[in-house]
Structure formats: C-alpha cells, structure tokens
C-alpha positions in Angstrom: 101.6 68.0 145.5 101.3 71.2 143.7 103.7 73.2 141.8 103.8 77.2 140.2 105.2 77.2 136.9 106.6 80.2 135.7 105.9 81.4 132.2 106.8 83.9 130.4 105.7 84.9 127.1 106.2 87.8 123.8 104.1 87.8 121.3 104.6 89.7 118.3 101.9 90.5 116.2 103.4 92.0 113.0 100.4 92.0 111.0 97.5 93.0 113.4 96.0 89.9 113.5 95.5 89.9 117.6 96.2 93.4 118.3 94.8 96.7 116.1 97.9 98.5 116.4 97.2 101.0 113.3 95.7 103.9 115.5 99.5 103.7 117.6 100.7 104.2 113.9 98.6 107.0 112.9 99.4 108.7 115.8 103.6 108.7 115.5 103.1 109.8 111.9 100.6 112.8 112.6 103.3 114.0 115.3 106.1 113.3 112.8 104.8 115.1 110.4 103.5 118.2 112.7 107.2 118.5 113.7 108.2 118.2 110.0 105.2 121.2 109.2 103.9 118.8 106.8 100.1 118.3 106.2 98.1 115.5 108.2 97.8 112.3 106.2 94.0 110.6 105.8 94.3 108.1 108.4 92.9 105.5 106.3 96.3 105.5 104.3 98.2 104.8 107.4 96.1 102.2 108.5 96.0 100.7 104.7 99.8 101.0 104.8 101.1 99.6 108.2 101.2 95.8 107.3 103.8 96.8 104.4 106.3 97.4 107.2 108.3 100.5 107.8 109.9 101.4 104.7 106.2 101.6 103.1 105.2 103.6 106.0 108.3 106.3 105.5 107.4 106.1 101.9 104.0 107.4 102.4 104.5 110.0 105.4 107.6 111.5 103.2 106.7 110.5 100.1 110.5 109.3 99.3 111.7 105.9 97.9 114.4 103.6 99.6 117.2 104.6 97.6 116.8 108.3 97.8 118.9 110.1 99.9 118.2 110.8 103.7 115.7 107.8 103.6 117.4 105.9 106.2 
C-alpha cells in the first residue's frame, strides 16, 4: 500500500540565513534611486542595512527618518 502526500511549504527567510537576498535589494534601490536622479549607493551599505527591515532601508536610500514627512 502506498500513498502521495501532498505538501506544501513557505518559508520566509527574513534575515538571510538560507537565502542571500541582499543583491535583490541592492538592485530595487539602484533603480529607485536612478528614477529619483539620485546618486548610486556603495552596495555594501545596502547589504549592511537589509536585516534592519524596511524603514532602515528607506532611511538610507532617502536619507529621511520615520516621522518626517512623505516617509510612508
């Protein structure tokens, strides 16, 4: 007797423990930043900066803190 399970699975790796997501990063904030007409970043900011979560990363490409205005 034999019998397929099905399995599904999402894994979310928030801190880049199982997957190097930081190039992915790098890349949306060098075209952000082209449309914007704003200077490249060194990428080794980004990378330094993606496990601090989003708000860090707007904080670096735009240089702005949380509770200024148009930082949503």
């Amino acid at each position: 007797m034999s019998s397929k399970a099905n399995t599904s699975i999402v894994l979310f790796d928030l801190d880049g423990t199982l997957v190097d997501s930081a190039p992915d990063f790098i890349r949306v904030l060098e075209q952000m930043r082209r449309r914007d007409n704003l200077p490249l970043l060194d990428p080794v900011r980004v990378r330094n900066t993606v496990s601090n979560g989003s708000r860090a990363l707007v904080t670096l490409a735009y240089d702005m803190l949380p509770h200024e205005a148009g930082f949503e």
